[in-house]
C-alpha positions as CSV (number, residue, x, y, z in Angstrom):
1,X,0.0,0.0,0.0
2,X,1.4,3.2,-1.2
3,X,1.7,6.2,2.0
4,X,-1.0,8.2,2.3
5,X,1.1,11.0,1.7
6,X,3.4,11.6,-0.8
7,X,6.4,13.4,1.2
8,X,8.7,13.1,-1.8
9,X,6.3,15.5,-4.1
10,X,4.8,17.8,-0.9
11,X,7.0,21.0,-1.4
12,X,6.0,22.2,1.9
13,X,7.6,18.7,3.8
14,X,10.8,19.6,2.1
15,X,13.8,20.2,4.2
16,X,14.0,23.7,5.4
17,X,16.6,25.7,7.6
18,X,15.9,23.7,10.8
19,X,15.8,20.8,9.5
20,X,18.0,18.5,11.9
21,X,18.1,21.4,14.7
22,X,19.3,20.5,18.2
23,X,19.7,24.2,19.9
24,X,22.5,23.8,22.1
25,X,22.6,20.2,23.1
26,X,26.2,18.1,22.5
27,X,28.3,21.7,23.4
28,X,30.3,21.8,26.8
29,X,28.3,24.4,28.7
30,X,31.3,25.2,30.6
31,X,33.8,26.1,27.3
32,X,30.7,27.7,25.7
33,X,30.4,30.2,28.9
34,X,32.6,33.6,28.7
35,X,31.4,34.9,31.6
36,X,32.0,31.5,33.5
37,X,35.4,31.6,32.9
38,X,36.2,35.2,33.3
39,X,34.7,34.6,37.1
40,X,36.9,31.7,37.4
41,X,40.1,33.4,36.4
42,X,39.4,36.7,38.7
43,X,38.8,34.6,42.3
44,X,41.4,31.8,41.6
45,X,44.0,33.4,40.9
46,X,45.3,33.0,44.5
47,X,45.2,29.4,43.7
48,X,47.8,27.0,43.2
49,X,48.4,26.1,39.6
50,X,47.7,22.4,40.3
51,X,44.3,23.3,42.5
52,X,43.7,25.6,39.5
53,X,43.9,23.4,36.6
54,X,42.0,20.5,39.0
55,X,39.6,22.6,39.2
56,X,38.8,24.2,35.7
57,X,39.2,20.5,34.8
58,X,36.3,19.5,36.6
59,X,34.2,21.9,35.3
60,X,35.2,21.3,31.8
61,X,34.0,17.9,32.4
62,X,30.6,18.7,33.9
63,X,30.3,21.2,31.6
64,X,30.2,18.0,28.7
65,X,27.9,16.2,31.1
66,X,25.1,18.8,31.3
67,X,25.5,19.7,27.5
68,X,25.2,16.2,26.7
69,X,23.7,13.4,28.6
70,X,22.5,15.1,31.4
71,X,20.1,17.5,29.1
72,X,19.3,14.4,27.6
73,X,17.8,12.6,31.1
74,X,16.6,15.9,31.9
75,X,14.3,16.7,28.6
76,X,13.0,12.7,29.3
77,X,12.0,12.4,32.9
78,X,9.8,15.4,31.8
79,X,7.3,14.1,30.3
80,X,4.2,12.8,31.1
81,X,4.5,8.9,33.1
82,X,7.5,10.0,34.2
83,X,7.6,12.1,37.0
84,X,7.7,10.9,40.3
85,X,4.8,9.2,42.1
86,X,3.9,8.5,46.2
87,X,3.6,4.9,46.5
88,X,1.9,4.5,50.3
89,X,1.9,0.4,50.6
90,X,4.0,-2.5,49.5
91,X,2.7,-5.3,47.8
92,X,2.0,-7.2,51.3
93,X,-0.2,-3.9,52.6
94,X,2.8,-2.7,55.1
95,X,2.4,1.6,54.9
96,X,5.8,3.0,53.2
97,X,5.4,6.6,52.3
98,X,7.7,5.7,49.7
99,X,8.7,8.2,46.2
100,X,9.3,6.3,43.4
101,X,10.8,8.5,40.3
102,X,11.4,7.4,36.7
103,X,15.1,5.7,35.5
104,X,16.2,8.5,33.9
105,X,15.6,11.4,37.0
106,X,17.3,8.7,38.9
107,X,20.2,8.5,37.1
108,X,20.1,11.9,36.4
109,X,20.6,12.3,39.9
110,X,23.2,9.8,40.6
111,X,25.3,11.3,37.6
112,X,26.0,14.6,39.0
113,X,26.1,13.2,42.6
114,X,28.8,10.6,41.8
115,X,30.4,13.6,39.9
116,X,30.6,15.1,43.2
117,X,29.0,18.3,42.4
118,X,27.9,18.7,46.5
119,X,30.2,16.4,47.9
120,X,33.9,16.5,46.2
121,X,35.5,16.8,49.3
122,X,34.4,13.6,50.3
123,X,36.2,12.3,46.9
124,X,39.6,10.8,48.3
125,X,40.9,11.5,45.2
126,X,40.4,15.0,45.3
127,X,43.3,16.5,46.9
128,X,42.5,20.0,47.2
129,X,40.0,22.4,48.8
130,X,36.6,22.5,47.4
131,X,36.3,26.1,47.7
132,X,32.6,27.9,47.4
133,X,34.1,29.3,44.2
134,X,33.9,25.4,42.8
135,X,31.1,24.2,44.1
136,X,29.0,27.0,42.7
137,X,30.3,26.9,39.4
138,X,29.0,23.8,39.6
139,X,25.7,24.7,40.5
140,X,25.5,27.2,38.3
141,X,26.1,25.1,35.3
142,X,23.7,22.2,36.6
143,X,20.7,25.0,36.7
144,X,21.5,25.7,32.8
145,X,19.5,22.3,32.5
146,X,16.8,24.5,34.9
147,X,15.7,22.8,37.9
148,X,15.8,19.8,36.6
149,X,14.5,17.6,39.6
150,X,18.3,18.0,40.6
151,X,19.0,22.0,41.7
152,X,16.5,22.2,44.6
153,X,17.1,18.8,45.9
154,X,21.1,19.8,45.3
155,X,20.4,22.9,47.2
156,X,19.2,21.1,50.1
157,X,21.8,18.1,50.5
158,X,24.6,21.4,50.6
159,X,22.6,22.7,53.2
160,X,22.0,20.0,55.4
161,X,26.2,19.0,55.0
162,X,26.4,22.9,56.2
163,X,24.2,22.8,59.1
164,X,25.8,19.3,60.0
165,X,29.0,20.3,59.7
166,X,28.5,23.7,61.5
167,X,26.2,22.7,64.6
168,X,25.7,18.8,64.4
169,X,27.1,16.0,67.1
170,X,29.9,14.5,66.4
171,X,27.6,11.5,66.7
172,X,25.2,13.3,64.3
173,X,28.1,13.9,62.0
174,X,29.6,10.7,61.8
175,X,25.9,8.9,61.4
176,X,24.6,11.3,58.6
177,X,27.1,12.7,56.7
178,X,28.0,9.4,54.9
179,X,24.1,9.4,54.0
180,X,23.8,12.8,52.2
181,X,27.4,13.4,51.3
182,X,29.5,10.2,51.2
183,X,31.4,8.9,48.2
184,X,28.8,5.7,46.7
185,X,25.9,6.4,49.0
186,X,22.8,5.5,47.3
187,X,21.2,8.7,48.6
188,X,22.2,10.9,46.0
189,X,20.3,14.7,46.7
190,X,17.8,13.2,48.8
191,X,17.6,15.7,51.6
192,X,15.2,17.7,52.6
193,X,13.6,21.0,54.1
194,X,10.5,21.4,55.7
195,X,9.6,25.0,57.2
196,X,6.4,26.0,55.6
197,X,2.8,25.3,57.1
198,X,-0.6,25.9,55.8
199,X,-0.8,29.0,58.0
200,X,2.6,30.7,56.3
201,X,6.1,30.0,55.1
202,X,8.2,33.2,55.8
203,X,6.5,34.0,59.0
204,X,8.3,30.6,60.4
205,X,7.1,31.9,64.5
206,X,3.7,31.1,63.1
207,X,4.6,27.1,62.9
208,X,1.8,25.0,65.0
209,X,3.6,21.9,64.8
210,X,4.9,21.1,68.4
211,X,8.1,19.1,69.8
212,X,8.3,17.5,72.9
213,X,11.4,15.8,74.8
214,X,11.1,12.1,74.6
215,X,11.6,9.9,77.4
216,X,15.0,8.5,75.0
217,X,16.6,11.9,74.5
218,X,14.8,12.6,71.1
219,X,12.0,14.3,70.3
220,X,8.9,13.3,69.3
221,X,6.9,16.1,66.9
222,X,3.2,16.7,65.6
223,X,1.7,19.1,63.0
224,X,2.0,19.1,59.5
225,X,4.4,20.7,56.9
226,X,2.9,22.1,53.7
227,X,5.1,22.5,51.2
228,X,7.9,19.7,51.9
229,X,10.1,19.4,48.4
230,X,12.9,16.4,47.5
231,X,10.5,13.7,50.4
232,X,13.6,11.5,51.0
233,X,15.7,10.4,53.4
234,X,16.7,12.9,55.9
235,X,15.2,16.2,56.1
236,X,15.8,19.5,58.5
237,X,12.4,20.4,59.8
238,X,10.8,23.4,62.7
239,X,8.5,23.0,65.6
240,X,7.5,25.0,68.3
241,X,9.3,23.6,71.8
242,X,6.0,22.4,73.8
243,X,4.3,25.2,75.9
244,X,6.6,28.3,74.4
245,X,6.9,30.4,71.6
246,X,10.5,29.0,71.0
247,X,11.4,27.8,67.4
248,X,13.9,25.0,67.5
249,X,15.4,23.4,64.6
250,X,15.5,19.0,64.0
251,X,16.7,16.6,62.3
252,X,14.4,13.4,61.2
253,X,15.6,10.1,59.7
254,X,12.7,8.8,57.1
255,X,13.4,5.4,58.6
256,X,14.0,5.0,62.0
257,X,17.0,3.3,64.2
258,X,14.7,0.0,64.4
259,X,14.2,0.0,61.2
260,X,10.4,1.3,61.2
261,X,9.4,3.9,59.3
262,X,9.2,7.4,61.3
263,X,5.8,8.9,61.9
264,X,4.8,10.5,59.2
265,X,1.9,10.3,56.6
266,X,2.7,12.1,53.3
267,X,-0.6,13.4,52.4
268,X,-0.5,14.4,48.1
269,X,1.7,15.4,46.0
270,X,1.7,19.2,45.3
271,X,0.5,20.2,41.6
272,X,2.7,22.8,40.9
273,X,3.5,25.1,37.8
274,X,7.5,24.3,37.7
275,X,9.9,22.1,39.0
276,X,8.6,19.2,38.1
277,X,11.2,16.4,38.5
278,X,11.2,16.3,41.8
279,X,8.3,15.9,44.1
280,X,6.9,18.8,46.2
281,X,4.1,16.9,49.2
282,X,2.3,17.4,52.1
283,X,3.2,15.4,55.3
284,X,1.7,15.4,58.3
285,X,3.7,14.4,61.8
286,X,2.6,11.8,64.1
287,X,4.6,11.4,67.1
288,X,7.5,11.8,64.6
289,X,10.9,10.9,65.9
290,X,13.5,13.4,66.0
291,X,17.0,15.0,66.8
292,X,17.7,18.6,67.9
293,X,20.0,20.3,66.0
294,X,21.9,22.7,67.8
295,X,20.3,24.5,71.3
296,X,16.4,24.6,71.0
297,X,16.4,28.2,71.4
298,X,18.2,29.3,68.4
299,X,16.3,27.2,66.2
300,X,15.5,30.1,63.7
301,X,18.8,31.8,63.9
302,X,20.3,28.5,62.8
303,X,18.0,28.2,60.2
304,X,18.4,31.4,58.5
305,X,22.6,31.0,58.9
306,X,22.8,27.9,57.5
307,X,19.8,26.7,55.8
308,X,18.0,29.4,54.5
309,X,21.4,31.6,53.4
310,X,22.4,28.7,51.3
311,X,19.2,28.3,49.9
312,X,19.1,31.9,48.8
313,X,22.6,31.8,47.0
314,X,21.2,28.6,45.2
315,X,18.5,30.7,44.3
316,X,20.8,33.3,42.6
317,X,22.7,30.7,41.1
318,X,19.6,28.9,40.0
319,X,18.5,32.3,38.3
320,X,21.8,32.7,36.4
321,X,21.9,30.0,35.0
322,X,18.6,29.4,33.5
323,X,19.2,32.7,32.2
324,X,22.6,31.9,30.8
325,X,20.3,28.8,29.1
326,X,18.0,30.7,27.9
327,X,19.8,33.6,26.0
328,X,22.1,30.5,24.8
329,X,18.9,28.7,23.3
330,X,17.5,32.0,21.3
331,X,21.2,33.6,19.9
332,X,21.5,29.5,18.5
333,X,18.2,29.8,17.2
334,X,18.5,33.3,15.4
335,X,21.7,31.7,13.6
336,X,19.9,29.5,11.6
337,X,16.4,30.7,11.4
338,X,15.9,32.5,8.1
339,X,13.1,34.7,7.6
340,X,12.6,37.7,4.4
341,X,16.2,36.4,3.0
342,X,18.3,36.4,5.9
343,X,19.0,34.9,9.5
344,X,17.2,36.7,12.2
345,X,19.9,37.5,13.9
346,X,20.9,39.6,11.1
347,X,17.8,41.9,12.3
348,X,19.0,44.6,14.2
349,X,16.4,44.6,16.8
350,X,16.5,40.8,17.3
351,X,20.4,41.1,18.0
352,X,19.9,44.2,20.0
353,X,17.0,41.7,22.1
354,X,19.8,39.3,22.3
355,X,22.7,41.8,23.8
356,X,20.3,42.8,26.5
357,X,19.7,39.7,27.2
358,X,23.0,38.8,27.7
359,X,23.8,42.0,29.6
360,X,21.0,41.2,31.9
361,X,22.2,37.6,32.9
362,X,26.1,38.7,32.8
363,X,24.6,41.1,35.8
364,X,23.7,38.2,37.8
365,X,26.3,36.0,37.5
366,X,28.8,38.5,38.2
367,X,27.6,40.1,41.2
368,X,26.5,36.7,43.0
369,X,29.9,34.9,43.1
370,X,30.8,39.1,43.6
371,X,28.8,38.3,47.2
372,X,30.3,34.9,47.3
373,X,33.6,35.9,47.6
374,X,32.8,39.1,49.9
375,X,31.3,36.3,52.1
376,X,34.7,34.3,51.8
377,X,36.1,37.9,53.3
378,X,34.1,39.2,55.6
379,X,32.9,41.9,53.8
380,X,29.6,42.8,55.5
381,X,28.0,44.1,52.1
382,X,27.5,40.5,51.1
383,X,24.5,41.1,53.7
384,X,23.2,43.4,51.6
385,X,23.9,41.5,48.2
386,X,22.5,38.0,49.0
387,X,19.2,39.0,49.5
388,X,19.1,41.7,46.9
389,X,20.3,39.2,44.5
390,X,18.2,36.2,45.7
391,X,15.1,38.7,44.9
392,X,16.6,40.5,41.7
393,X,18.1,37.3,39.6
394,X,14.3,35.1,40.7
395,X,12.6,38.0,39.0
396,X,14.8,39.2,36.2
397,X,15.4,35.2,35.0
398,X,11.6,35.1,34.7
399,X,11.5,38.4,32.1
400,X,14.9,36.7,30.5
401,X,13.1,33.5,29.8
402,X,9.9,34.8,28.3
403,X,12.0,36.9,26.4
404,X,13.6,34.0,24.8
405,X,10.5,32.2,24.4
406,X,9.4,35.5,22.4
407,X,12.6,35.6,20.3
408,X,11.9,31.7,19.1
409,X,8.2,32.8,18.3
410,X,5.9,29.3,17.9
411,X,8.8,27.3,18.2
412,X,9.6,29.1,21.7
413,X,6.2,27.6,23.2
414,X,6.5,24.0,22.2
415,X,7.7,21.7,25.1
416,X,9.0,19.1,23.2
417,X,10.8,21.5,20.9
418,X,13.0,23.4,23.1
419,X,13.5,23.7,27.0
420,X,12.3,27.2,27.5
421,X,8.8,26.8,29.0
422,X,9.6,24.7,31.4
423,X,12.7,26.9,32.1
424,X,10.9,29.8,32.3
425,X,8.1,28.1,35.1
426,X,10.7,26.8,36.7
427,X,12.1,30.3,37.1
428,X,8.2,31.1,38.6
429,X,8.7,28.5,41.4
430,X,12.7,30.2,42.0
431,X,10.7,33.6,42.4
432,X,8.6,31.8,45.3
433,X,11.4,29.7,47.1
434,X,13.0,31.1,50.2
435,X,11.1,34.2,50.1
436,X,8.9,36.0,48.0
437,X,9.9,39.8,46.4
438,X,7.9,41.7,49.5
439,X,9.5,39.3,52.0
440,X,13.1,39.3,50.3
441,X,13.3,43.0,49.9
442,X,12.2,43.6,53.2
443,X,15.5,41.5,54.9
444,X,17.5,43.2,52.2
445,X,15.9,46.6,53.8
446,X,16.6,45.2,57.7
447,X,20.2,45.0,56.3
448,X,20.5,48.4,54.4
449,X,19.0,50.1,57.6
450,X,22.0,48.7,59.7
451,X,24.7,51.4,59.1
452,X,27.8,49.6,59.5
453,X,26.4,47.2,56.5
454,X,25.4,50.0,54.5
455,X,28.9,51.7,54.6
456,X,30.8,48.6,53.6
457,X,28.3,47.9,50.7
458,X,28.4,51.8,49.6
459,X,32.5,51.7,49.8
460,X,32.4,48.7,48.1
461,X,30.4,50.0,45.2
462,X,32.3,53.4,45.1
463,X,36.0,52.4,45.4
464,X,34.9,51.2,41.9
465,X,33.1,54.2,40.6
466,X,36.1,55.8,41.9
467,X,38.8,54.1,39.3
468,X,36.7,54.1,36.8
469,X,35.7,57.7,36.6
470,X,39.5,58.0,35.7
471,X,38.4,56.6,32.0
472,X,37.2,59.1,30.2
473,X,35.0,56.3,28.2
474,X,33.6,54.6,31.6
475,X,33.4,58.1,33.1
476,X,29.2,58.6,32.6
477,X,28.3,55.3,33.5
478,X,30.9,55.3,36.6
479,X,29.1,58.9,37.1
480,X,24.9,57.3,36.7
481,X,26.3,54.6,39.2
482,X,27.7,57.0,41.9
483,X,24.9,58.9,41.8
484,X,22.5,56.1,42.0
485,X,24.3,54.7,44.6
486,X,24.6,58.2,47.0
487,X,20.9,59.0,45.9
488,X,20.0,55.5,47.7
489,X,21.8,56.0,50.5
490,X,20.5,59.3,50.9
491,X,17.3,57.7,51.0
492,X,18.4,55.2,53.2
493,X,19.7,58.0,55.9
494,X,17.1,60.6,55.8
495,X,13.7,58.6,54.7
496,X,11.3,58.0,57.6
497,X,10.8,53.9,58.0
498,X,7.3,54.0,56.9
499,X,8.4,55.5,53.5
500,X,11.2,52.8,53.5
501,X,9.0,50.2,54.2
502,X,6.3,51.2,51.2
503,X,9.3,51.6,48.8
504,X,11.4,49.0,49.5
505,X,11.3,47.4,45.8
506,X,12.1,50.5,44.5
507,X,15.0,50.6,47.0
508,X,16.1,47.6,46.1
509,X,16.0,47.8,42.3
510,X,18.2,51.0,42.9
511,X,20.7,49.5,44.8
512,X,20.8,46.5,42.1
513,X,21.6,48.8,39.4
514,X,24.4,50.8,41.5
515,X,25.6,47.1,42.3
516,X,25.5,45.8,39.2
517,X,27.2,49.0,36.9
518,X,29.8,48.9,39.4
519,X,30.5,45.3,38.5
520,X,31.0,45.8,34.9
521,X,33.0,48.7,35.7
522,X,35.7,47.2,38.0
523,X,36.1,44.4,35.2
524,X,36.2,46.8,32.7
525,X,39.1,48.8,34.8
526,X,40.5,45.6,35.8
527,X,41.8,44.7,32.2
528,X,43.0,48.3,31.6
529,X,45.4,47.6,34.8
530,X,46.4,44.3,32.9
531,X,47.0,45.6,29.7
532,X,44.1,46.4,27.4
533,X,43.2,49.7,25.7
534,X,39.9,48.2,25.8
535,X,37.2,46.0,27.9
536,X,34.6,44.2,26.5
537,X,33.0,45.4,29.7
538,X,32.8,48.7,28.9
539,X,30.0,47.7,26.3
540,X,28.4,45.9,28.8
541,X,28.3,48.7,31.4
542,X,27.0,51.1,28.6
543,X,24.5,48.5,27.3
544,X,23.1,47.9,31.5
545,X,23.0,51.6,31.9
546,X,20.8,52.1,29.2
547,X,18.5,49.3,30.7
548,X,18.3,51.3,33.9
549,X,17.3,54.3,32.0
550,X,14.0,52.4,30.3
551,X,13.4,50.6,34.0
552,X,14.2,52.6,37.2
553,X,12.1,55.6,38.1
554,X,15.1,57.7,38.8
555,X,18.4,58.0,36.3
556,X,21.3,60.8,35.8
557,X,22.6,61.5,32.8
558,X,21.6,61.9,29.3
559,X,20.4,58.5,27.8
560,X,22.0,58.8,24.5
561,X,25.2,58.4,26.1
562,X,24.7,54.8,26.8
563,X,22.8,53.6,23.4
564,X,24.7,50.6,22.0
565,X,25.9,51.1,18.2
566,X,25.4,47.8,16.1
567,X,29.2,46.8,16.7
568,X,28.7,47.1,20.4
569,X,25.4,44.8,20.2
570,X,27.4,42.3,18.1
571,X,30.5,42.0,20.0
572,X,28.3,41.7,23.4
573,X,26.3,38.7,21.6
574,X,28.8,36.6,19.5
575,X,31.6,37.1,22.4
């Protein structure tokens, strides 16, 4: 029987100029990413060569991985019949609360864990530090994949090794740490958090599950937890200390010493708009087993320090590199997508849609390992930063996203053609983890109100501003920044707290684009002090500073001065 269609004579199933397309996938992420590198180069170069080239090794080689088979796993345990289910029984009726995810999220998982993306210093063969600088890098590059049923549950393992490490026993330590973060354990990112009830997430005082002391030394816990994402084998949860308004912070085994499961029901699963590959349930506690971490009374405080803070650079890191993804996916797109006789990119507003968007994720990346390494130092303005950045890069990697859906057109909607939407919801989710923009902004605001924070942040900022006004090219975006910069602080000073309160996005958003100009501008200075006439940062400050001019209520300067000519737009895209 002949086809019912003749494909040979159809002109219109002919091969056409995406025939055969793949966007990005087979390219090491790692070699493909300028900006990567650049931040690589700048923190390590304190670094032994040998720790050095270990290092840029290793991320040359996970680089391959999340180009190649890891996108691959990714794009297929995203699908329908293949994300993760609650099984509640075994075959013989016994109760099991059990997750069950597809082949490929599992060894998804189990690829990066074994790669030792949390957990390389538990590698014996690794014979060096595993410095933040590393480890998110590494993070970083897994979020180009987006969440991925990998990122959040990554997120949490690190913080549960930090708050292990930091306030655990040494019976604690040596019990759990081969769990979540030794070499071969078969519990690759299954830690957990659970903070949230149905009566509020941020407002964490608000919790009405309670903990008693156990007659063995443990505690035993009842409530519920609403939101509990990654249900797996150890978790960090809250409860109110019996018959106070005292916090205190726990650790729970899923399975208990005796080998019984802990008490626990998980209610559903969560039907959520992103993150997908990994489960997000409700549980409810019944006379739960568990172990205080750290003294009862500074349950929150531990929380927030090491919890919660790492959770928030994730969520930076997260950010960047779904944006980093997503500008990646539409400049491949544009070079061979023909339309009226030529590729789009050719178009000067599609390139000039492309340079922002590189501009714009450059400015996220840069100033979170920026905060990263002012952490590493002591620098208080990383207090200012982390938050600022946590709410900034959530709500900027959303606008970058749907901006690259846009620049694909019909093909940029299509789940099973390209990874943006589920990219950009999984950006919608980051927005929401760790702290919404009104909560976010208003710990950034606790922290700008402190003044010793406020002047490291605002030397930090000018020092740069400072060198760069010496440049006669850098001198009107080194000028907008300043004045940006003094303007906020001004505000900061002199404002009464209502006003600060009511304005505090607007606060923030200033202080983001002080932060962020004087980022470009200290790397564009920086390679004048090594050598070069020239920085391909100076386009970049120029390009953000027009951005701030079309988005901030209050700019100085004359806009003309920082419109990008068409060699600027190109150079900032094909770099």
């Amino acid at each position: 029987m002949n086809h019912p269609l003749r494909l040979a004579e159809n002109p219109g199933l002919s091969s056409y100029d995406l025939t055969g397309y793949k966007g990005n996938r087979g390219k090491n992420f790692y070699d493909e990413d300028k900006i990567l590198q650049r931040v690589i180069e700048r923190y390590s170069s304190d670094y032994k060569p040998d720790h050095k080239k270990a290092m840029v090794d290793h991320l040359k080689g996970y680089g391959e991985l999340v180009g190649g088979i890891l996108d691959e796993l990714t794009d297929a345990c995203h699908k329908e019949g293949k994300y993760g289910e609650v099984v509640k029984y075994d075959r013989t009726g016994n109760r099991i609360d059990q997750i069950v995810y597809s082949h490929e999220q599992k060894l998804s998982r189990k690829i990066s864990y074994d790669y030792g993306i949390v957990n390389l210093d538990f590698h014996d063969e690794w014979k060096f530090p595993f410095t933040d600088l590393h480890r998110q890098a590494l993070t970083y590059l897994a979020n180009q994949n987006g969440e991925g049923g990998v990122t959040c549950p990554l997120a949490m393992t690190e913080g549960m090794i930090r708050v292990l490490q930091g306030i655990g026993t040494e019976e604690q330590k040596k019990k759990y740490l081969p769990l979540v973060a030794g070499k071969g354990s078969f519990s690759h990112f299954m830690a957990g958090q659970y903070v949230t009830e149905r009566v509020g997430g941020s407002n964490v005082g608000a919790n009405r599950t309670i903990a008693r002391k156990g007659e063995n030394g443990k505690w035993i816990l009842n409530g519920e937890k609403w939101f509990c994402s990654n249900p797996g084998d150890l978790w960090v949860t809250t409860a109110k200390i019996e018959d106070t308004e005292t916090v205190g912070l726990f650790l729970v085994p899923r399975i208990k010493d005796d080998g019984e499961l802990n008490g626990h029901h998980i209610l559903r699963k969560k039907d959520i708009i992103g993150s997908k590959g990994k489960l997000t349930v409700e549980i409810v506690y019944e006379d739960l087993e568990a172990e205080a971490l750290g003294r009862p009374a500074h349950g929150i405080a531990n929380l927030i320090r090491y919890v919660i803070r790492t959770s928030r650079v994730h969520v930076g890191l997260a950010a960047s590199g779904m944006s980093r993804r997503a500008f990646m996916e539409a400049r491949e797109y544009s070079r061979y997508r023909t339309a009226y006789g030529k590729k789009i990119q050719d178009f000067s507003a599609y390139s000039r849609e492309l340079a922002e968007m590189r501009i714009l994720y450059a400015g996220l990346v840069m100033p979170i390992f920026r905060g990263i390494d002012w952490t590493q130092k002591g620098i208080l303005a990383e207090q200012i930063s982390t938050p600022l950045m946590k709410y900034r890069s959530s709500s900027l990697s959303s606008q970058i996203t749907h901006r690259a859906i846009m620049a694909l057109g019909g093909s940029g909607i299509i789940g099973d053609y390209t990874c943006l939407p589920r990219l950009h919801n999984d950006c919608i989710i980051n927005e929401t983890w760790e702290g919404t923009h009104l909560i976010i902004t208003d710990h950034a605001l606790g922290a700008m109100n402190r003044a010793k924070i406020r002047d490291s942040f605002v030397s930090e900022l000018k020092k740069n501003f400072d060198s760069a006004k010496k440049y006669p090219e850098l001198k009107a975006a080194a000028e907008f920044g300043e004045n940006l910069l003094l303007d906020w602080n001004k505000s900061i000073e002199e404002k009464p707290r209502e006003w600060k309160e009511t304005y505090r996005v607007d606060l923030s958003d200033q202080a983001y684009g002080a932060l962020v100009l004087s980022e470009f501008l200290e790397q564009a200075v920086f390679d004048r002090t090594s050598g070069s006439k020239k920085s391909k940062f100076d386009s970049f400050a120029k390009g953000f500073g027009a951005f701030l001019f079309r988005t901030l209520p209050k700019t100085f300067g004359d806009y003309e001065s920082f419109r990008l000519d068409q060699e600027e737009v190109d150079e900032i895209v094909n770099w």
